[in-house]
PQR file of N, CA, C, O and H, with PARSE charges and radii, in Angstrom:
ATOM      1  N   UNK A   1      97.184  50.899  93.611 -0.4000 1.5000
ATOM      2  CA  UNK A   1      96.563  52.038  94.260 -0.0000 2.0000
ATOM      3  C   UNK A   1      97.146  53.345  93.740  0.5500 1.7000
ATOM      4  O   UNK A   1      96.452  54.270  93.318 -0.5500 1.4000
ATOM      5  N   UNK A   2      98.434  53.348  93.800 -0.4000 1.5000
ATOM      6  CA  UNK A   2      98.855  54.719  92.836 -0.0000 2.0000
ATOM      7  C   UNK A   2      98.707  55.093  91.630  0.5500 1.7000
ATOM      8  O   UNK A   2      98.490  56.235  91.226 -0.5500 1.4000
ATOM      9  H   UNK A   2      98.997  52.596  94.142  0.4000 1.0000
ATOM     10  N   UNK A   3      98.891  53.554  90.676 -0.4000 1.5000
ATOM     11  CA  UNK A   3      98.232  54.171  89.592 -0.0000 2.0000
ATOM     12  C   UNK A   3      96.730  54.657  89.488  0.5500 1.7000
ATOM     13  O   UNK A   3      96.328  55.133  88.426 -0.5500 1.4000
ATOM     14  H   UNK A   3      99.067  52.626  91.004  0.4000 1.0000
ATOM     15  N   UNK A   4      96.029  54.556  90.415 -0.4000 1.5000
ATOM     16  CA  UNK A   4      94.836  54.895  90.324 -0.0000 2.0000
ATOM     17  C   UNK A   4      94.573  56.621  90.939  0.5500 1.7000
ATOM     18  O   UNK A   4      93.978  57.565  90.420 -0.5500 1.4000
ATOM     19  H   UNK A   4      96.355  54.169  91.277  0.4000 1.0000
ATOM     20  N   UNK A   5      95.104  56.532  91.886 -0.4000 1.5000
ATOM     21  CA  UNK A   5      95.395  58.320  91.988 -0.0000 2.0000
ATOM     22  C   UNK A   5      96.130  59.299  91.365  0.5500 1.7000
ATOM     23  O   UNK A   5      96.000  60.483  91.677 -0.5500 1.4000
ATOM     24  H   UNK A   5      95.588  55.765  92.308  0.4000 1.0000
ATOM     25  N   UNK A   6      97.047  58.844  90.340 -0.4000 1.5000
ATOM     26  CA  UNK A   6      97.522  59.113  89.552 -0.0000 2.0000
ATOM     27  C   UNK A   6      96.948  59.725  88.417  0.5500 1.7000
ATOM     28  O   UNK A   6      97.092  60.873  87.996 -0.5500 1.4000
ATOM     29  H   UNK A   6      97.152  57.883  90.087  0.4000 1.0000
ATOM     30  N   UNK A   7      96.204  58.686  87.941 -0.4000 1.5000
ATOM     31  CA  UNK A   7      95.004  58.511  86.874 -0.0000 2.0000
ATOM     32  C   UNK A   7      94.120  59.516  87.174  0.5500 1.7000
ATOM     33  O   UNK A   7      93.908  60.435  86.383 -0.5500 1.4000
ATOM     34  H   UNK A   7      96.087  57.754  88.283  0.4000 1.0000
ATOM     35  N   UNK A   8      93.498  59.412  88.418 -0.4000 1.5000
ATOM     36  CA  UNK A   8      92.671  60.482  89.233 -0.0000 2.0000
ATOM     37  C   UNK A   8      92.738  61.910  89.331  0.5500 1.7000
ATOM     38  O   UNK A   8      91.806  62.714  89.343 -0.5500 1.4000
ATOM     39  H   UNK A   8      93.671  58.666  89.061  0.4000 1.0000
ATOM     40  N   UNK A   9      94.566  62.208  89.432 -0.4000 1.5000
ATOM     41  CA  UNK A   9      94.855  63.605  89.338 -0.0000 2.0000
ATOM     42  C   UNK A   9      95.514  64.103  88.081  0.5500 1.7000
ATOM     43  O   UNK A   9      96.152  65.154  88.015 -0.5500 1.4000
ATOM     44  H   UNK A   9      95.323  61.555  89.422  0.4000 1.0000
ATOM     45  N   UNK A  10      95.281  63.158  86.965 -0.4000 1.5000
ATOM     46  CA  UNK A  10      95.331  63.877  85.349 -0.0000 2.0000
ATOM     47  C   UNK A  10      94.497  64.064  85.537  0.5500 1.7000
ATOM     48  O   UNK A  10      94.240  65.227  85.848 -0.5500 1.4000
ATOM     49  H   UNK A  10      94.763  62.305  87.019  0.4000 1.0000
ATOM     50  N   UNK A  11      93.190  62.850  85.486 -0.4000 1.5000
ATOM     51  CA  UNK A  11      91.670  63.805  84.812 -0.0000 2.0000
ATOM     52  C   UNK A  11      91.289  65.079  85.176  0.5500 1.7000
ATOM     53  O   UNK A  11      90.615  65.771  84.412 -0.5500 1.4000
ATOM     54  H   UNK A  11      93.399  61.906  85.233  0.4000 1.0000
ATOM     55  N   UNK A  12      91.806  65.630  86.739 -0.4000 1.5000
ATOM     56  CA  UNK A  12      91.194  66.866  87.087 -0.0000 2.0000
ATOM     57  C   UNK A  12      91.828  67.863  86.968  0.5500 1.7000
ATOM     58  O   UNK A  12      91.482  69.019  87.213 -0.5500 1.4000
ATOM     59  H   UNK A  12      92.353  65.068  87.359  0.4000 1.0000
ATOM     60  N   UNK A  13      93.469  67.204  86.316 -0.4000 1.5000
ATOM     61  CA  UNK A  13      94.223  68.692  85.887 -0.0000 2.0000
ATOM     62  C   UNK A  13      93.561  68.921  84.373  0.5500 1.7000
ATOM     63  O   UNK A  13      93.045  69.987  84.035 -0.5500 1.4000
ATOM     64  H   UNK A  13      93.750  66.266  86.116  0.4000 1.0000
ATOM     65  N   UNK A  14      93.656  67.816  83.568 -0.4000 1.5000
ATOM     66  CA  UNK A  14      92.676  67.891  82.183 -0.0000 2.0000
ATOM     67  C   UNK A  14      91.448  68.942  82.649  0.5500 1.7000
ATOM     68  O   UNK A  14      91.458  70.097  82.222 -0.5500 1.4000
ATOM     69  H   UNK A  14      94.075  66.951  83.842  0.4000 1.0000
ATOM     70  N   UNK A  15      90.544  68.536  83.421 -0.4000 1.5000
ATOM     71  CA  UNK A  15      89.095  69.047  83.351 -0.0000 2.0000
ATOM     72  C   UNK A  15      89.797  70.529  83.996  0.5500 1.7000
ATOM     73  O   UNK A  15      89.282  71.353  83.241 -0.5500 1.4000
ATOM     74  H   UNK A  15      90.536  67.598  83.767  0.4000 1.0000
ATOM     75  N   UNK A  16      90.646  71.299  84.926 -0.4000 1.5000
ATOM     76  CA  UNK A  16      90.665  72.335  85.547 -0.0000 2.0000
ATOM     77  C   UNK A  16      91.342  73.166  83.816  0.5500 1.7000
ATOM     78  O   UNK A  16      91.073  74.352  83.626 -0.5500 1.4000
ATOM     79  H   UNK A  16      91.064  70.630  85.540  0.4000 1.0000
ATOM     80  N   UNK A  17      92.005  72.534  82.956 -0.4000 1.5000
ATOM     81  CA  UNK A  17      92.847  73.830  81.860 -0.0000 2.0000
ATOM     82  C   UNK A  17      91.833  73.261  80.769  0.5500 1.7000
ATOM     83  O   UNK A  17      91.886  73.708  79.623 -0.5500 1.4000
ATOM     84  H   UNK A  17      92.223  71.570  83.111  0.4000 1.0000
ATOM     85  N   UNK A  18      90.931  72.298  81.111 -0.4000 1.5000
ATOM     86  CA  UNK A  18      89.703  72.536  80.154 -0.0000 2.0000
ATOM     87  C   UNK A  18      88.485  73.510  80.264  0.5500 1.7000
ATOM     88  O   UNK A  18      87.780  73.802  79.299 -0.5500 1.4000
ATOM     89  H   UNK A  18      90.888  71.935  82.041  0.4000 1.0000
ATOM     90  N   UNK A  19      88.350  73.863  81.212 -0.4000 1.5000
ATOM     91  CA  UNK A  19      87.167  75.065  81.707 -0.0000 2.0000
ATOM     92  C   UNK A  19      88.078  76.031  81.869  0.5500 1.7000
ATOM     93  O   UNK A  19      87.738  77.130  81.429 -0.5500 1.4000
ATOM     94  H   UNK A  19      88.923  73.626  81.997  0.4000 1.0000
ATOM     95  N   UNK A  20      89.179  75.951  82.390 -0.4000 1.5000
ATOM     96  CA  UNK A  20      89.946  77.752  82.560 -0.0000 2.0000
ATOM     97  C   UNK A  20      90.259  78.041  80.604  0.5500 1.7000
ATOM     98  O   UNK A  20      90.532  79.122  80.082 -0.5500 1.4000
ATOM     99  H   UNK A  20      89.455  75.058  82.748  0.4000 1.0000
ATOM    100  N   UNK A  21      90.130  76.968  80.046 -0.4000 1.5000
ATOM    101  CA  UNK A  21      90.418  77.748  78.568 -0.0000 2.0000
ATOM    102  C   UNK A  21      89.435  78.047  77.895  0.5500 1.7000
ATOM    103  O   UNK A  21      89.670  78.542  76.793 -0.5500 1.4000
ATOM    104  H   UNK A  21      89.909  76.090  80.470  0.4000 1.0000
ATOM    105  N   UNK A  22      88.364  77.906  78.205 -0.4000 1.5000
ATOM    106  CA  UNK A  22      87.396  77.652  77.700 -0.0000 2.0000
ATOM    107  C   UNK A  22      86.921  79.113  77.594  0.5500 1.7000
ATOM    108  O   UNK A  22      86.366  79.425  76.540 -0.5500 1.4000
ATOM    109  H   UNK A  22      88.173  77.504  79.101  0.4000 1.0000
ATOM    110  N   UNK A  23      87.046  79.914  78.414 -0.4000 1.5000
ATOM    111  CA  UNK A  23      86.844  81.194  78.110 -0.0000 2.0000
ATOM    112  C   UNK A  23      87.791  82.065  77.451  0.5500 1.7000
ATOM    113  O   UNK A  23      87.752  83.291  77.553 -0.5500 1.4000
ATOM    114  H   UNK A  23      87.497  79.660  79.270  0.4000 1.0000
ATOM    115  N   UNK A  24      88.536  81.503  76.860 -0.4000 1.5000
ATOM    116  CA  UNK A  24      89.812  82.154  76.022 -0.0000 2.0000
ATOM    117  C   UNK A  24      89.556  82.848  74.699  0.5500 1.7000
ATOM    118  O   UNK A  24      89.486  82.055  73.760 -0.5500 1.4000
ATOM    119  H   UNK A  24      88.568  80.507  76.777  0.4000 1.0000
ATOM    120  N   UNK A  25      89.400  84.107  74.388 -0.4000 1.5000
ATOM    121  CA  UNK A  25      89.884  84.814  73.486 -0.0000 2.0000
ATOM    122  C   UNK A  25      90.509  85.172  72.593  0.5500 1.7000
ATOM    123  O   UNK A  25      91.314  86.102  72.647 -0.5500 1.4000
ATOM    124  H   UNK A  25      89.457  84.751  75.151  0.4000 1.0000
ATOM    125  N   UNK A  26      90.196  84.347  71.380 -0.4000 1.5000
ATOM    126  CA  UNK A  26      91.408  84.418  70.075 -0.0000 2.0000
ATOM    127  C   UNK A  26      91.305  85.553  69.352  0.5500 1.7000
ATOM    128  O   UNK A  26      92.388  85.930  68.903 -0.5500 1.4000
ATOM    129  H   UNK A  26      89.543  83.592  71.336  0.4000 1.0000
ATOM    130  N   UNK A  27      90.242  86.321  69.048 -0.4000 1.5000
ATOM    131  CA  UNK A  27      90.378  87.428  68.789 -0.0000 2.0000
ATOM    132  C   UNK A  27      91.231  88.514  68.872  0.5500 1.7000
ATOM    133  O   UNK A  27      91.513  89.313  67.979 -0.5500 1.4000
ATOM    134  H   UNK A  27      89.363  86.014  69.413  0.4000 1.0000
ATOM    135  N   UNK A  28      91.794  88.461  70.539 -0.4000 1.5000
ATOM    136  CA  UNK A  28      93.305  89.001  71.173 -0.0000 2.0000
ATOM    137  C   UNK A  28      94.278  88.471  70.159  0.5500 1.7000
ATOM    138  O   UNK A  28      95.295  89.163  70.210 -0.5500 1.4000
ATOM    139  H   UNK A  28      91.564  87.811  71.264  0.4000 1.0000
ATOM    140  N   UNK A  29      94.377  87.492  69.230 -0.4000 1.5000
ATOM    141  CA  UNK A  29      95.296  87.058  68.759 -0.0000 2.0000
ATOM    142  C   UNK A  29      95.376  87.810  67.048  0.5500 1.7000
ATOM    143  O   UNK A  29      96.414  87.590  66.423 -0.5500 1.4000
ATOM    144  H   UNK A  29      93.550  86.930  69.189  0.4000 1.0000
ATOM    145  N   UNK A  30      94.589  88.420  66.561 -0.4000 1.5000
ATOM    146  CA  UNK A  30      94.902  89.062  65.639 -0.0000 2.0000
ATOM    147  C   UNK A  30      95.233  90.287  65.356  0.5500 1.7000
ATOM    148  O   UNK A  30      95.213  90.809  64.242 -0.5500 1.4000
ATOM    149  H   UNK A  30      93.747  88.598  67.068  0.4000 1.0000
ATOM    150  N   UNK A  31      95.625  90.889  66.635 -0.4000 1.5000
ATOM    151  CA  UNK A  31      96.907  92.088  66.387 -0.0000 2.0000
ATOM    152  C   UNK A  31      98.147  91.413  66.585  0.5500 1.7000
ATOM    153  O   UNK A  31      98.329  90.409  67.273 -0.5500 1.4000
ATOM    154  H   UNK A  31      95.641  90.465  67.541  0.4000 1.0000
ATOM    155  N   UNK A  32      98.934  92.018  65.957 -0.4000 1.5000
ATOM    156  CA  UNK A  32     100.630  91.714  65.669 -0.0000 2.0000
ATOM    157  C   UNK A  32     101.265  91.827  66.415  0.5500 1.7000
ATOM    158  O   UNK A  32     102.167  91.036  66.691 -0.5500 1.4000
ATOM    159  H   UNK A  32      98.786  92.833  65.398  0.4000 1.0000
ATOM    160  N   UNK A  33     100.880  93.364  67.282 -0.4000 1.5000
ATOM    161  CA  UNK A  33     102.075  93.568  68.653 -0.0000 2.0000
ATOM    162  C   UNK A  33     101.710  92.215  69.507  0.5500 1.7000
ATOM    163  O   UNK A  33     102.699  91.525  69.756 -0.5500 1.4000
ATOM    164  H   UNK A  33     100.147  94.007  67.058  0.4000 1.0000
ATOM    165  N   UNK A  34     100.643  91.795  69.923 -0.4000 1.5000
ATOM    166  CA  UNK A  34     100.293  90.763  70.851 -0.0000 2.0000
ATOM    167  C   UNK A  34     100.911  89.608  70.510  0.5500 1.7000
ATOM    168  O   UNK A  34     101.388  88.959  71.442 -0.5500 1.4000
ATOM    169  H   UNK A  34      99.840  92.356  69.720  0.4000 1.0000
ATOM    170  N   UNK A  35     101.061  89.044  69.035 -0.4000 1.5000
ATOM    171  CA  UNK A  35     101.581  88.007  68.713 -0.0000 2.0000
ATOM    172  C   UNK A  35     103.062  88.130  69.101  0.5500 1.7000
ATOM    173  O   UNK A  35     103.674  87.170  69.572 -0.5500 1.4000
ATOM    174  H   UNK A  35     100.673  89.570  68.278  0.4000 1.0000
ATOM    175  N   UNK A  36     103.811  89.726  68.827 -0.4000 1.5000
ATOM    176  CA  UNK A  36     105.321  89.507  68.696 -0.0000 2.0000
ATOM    177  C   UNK A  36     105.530  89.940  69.987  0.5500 1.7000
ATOM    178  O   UNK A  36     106.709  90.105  70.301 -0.5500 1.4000
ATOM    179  H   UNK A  36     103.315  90.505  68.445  0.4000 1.0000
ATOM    180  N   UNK A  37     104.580  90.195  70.919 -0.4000 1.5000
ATOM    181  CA  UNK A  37     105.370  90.150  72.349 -0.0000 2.0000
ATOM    182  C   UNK A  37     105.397  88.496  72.776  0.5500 1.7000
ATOM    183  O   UNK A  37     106.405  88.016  73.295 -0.5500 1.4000
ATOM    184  H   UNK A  37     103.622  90.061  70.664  0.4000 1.0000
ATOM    185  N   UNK A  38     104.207  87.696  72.506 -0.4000 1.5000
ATOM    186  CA  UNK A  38     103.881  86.365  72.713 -0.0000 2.0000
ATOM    187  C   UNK A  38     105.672  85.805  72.201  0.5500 1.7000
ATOM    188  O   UNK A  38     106.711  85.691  72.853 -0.5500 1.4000
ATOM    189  H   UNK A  38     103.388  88.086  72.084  0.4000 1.0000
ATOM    190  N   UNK A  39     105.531  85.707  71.599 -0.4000 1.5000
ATOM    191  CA  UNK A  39     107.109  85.263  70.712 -0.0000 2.0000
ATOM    192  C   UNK A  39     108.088  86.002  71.490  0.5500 1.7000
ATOM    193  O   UNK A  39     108.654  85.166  72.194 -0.5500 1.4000
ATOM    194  H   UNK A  39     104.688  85.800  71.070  0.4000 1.0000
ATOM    195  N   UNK A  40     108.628  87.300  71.738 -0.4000 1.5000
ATOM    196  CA  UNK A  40     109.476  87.397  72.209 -0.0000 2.0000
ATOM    197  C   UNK A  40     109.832  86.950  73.792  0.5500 1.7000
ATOM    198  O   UNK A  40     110.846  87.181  74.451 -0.5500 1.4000
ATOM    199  H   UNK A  40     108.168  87.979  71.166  0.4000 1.0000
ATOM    200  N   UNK A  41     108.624  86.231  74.141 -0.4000 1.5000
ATOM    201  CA  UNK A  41     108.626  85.995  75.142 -0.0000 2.0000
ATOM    202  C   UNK A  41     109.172  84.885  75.541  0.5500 1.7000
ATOM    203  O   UNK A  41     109.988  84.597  76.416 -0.5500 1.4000
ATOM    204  H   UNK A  41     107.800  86.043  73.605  0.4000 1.0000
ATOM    205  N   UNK A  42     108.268  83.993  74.325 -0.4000 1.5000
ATOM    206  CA  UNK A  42     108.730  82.327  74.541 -0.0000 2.0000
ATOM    207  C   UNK A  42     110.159  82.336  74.350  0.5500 1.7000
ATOM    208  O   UNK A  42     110.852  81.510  74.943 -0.5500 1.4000
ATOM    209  H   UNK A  42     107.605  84.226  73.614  0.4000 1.0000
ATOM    210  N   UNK A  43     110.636  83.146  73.620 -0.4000 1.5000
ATOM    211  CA  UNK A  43     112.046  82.926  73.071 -0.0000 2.0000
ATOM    212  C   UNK A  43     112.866  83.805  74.151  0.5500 1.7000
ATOM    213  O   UNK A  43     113.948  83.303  74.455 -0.5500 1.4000
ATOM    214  H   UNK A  43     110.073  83.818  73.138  0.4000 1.0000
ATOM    215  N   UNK A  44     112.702  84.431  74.477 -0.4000 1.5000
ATOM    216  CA  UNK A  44     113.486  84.951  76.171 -0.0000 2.0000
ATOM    217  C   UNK A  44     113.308  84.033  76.708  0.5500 1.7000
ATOM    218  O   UNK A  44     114.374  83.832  77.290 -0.5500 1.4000
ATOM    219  H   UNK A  44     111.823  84.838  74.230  0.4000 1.0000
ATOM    220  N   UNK A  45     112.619  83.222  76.959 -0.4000 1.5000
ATOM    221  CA  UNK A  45     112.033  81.998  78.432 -0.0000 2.0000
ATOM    222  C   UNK A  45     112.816  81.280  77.733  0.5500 1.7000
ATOM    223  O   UNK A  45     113.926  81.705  78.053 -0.5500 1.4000
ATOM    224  H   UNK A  45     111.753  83.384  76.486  0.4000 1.0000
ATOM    225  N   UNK A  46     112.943  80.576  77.087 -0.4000 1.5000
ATOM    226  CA  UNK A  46     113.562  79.557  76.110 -0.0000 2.0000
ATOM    227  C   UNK A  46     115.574  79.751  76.218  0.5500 1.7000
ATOM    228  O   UNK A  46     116.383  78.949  76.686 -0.5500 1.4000
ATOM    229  H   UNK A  46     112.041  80.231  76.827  0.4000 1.0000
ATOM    230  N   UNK A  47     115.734  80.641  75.805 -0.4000 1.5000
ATOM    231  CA  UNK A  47     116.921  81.577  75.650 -0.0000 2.0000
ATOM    232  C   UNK A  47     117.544  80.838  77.742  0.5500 1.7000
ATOM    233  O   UNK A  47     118.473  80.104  78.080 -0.5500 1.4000
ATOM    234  H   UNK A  47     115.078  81.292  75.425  0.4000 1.0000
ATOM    235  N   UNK A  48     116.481  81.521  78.532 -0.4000 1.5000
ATOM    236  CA  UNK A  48     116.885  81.536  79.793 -0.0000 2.0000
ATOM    237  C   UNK A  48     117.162  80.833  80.402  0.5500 1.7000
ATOM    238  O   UNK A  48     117.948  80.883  81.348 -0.5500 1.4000
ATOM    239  H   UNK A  48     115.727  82.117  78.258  0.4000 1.0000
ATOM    240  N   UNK A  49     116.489  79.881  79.937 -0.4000 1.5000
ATOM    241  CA  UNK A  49     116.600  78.284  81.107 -0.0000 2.0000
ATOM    242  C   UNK A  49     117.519  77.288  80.046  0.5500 1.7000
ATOM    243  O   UNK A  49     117.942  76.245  80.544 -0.5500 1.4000
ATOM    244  H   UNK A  49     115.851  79.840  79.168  0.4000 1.0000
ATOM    245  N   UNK A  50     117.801  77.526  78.807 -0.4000 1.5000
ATOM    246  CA  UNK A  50     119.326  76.967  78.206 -0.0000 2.0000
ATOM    247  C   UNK A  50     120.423  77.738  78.887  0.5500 1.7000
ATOM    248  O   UNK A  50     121.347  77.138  79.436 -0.5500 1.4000
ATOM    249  H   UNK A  50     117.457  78.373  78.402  0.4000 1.0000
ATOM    250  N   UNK A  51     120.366  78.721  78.873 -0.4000 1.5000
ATOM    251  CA  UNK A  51     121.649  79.499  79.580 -0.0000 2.0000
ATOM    252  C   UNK A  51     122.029  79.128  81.085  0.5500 1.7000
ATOM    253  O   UNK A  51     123.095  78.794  81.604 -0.5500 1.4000
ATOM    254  H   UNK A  51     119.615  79.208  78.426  0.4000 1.0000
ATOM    255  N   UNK A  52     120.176  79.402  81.801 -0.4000 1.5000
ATOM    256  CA  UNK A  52     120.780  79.045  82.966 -0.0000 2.0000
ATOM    257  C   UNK A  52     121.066  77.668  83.552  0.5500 1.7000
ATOM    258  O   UNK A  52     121.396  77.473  84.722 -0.5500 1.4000
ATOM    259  H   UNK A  52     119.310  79.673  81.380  0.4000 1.0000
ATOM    260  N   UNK A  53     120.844  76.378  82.260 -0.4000 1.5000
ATOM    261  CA  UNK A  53     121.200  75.348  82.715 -0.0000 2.0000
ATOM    262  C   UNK A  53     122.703  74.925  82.350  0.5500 1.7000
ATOM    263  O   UNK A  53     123.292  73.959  82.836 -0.5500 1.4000
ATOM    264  H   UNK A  53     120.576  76.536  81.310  0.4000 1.0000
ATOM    265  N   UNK A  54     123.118  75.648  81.588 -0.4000 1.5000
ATOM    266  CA  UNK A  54     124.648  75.745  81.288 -0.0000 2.0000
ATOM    267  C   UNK A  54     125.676  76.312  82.033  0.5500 1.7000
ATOM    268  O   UNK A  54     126.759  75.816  82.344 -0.5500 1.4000
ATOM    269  H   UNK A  54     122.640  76.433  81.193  0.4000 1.0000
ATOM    270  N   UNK A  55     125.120  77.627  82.333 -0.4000 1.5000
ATOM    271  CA  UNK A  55     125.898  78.298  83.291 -0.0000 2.0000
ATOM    272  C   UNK A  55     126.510  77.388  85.002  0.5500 1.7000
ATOM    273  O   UNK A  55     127.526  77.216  85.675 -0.5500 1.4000
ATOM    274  H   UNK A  55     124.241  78.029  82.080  0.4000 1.0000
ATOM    275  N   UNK A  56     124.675  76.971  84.965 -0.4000 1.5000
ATOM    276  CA  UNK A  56     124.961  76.217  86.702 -0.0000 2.0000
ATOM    277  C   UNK A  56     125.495  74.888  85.939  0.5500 1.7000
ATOM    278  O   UNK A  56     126.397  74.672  86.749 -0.5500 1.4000
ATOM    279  H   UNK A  56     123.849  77.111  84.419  0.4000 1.0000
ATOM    280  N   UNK A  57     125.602  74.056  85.201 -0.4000 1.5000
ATOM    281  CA  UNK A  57     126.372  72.815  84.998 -0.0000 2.0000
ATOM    282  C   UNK A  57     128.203  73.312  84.606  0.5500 1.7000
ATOM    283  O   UNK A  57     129.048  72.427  84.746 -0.5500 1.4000
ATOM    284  H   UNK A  57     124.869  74.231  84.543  0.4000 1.0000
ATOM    285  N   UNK A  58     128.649  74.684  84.151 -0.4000 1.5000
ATOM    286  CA  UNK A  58     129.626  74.804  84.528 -0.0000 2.0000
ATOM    287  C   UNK A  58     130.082  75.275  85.719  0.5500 1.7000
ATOM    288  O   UNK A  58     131.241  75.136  86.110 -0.5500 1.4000
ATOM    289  H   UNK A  58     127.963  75.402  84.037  0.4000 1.0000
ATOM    290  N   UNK A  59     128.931  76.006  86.500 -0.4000 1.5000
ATOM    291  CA  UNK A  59     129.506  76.676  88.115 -0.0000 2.0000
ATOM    292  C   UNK A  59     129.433  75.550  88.660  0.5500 1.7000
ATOM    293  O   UNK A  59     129.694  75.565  89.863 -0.5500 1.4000
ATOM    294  H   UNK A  59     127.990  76.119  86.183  0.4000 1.0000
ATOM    295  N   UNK A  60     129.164  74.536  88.203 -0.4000 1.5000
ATOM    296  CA  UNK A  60     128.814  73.396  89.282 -0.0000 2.0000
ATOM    297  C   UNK A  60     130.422  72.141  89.078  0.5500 1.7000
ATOM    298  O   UNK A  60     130.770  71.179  89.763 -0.5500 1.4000
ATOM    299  H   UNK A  60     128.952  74.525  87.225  0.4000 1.0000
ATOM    300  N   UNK A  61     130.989  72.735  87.912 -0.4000 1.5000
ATOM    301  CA  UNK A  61     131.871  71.521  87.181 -0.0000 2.0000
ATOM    302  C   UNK A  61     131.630  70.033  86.412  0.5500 1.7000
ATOM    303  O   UNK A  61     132.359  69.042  86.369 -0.5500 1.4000
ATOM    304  H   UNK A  61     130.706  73.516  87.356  0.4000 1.0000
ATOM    305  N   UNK A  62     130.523  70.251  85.924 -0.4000 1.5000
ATOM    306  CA  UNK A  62     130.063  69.162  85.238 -0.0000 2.0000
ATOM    307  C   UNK A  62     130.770  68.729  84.080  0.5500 1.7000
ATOM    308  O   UNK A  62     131.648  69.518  83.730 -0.5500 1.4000
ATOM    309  H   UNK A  62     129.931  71.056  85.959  0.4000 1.0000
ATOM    310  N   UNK A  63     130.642  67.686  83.372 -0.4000 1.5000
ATOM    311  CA  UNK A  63     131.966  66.937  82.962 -0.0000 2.0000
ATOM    312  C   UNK A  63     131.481  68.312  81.100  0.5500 1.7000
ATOM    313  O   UNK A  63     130.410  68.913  81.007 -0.5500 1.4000
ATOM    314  H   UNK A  63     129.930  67.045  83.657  0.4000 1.0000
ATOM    315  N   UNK A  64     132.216  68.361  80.403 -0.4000 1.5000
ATOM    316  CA  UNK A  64     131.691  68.727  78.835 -0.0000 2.0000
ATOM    317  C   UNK A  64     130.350  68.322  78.174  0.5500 1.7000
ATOM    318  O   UNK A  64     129.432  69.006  77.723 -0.5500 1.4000
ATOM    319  H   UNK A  64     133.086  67.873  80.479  0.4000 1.0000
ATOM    320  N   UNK A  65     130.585  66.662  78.286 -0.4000 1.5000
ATOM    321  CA  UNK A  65     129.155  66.144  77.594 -0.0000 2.0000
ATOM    322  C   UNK A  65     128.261  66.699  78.011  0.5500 1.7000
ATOM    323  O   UNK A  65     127.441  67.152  77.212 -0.5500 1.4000
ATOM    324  H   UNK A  65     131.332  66.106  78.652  0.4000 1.0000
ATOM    325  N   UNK A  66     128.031  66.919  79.760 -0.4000 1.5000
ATOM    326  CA  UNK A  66     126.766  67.635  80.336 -0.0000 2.0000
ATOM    327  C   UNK A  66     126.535  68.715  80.153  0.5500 1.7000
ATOM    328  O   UNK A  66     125.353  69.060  80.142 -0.5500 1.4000
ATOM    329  H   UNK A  66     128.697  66.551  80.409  0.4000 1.0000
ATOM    330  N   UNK A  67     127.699  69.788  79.911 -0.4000 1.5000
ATOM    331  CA  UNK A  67     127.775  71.093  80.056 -0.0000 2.0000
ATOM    332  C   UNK A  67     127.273  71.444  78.540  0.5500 1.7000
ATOM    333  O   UNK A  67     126.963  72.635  78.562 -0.5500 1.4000
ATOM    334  H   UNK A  67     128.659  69.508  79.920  0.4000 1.0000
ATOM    335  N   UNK A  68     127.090  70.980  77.407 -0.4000 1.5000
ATOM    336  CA  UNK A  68     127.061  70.847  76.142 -0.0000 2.0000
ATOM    337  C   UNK A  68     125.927  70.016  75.463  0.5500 1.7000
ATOM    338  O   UNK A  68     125.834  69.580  74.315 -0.5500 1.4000
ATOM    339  H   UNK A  68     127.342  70.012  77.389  0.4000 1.0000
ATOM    340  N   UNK A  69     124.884  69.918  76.813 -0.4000 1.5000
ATOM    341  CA  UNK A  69     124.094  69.214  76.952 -0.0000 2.0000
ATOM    342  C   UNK A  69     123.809  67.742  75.435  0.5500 1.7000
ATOM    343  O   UNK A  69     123.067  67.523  74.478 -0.5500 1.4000
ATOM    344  H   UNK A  69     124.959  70.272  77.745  0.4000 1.0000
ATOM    345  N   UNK A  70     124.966  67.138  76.148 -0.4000 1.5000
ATOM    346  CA  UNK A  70     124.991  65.871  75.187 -0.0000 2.0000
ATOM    347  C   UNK A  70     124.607  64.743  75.699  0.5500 1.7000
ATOM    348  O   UNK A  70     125.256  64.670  76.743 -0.5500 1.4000
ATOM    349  H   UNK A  70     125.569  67.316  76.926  0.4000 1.0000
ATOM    350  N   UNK A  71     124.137  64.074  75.639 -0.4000 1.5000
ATOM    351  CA  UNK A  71     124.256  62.320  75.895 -0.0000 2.0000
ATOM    352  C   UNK A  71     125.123  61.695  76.627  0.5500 1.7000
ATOM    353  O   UNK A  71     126.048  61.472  75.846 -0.5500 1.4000
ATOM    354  H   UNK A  71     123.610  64.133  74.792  0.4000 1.0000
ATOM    355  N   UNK A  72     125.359  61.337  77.488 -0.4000 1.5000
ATOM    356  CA  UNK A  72     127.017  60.792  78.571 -0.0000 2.0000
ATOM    357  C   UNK A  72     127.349  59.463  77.250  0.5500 1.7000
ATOM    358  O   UNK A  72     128.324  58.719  77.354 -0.5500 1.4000
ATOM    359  H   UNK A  72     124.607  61.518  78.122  0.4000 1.0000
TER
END
């Protein structure tokens, strides 16, 4: 039974970012400032959630391997 509602609530997240993209605009994509804010963005977001998963695995005292995000 769960895998079946499961199954049920991909297809309609599929079909909901298949019609919300569908009206998407690539044209927006061939100026430069738009591209290099796009990028500086991912790479701030990116940047943020490595930091802030390091920071809280040392405020937290997590052993090195974790804090250094390695493999135990």
């Amino acid at each position: 039974m769960e895998l079946r509602s499961r199954s049920k609530k991909n297809c309609l997240f599929a079909a909901f970012f298949m019609i919300s993209g569908a009206q998407l605009e690539l044209s927006v994509f061939s100026s430069g400032i738009i591209v290099l804010i796009g990028l500086v963005y991912i790479l701030t977001r990116s940047a943020g959630k490595y930091i802030g998963a390091f920071l809280s695995a040392k405020a937290t005292h997590c052993s090195d391997s974790i804090c250094k995000l390695k493999q135990p």
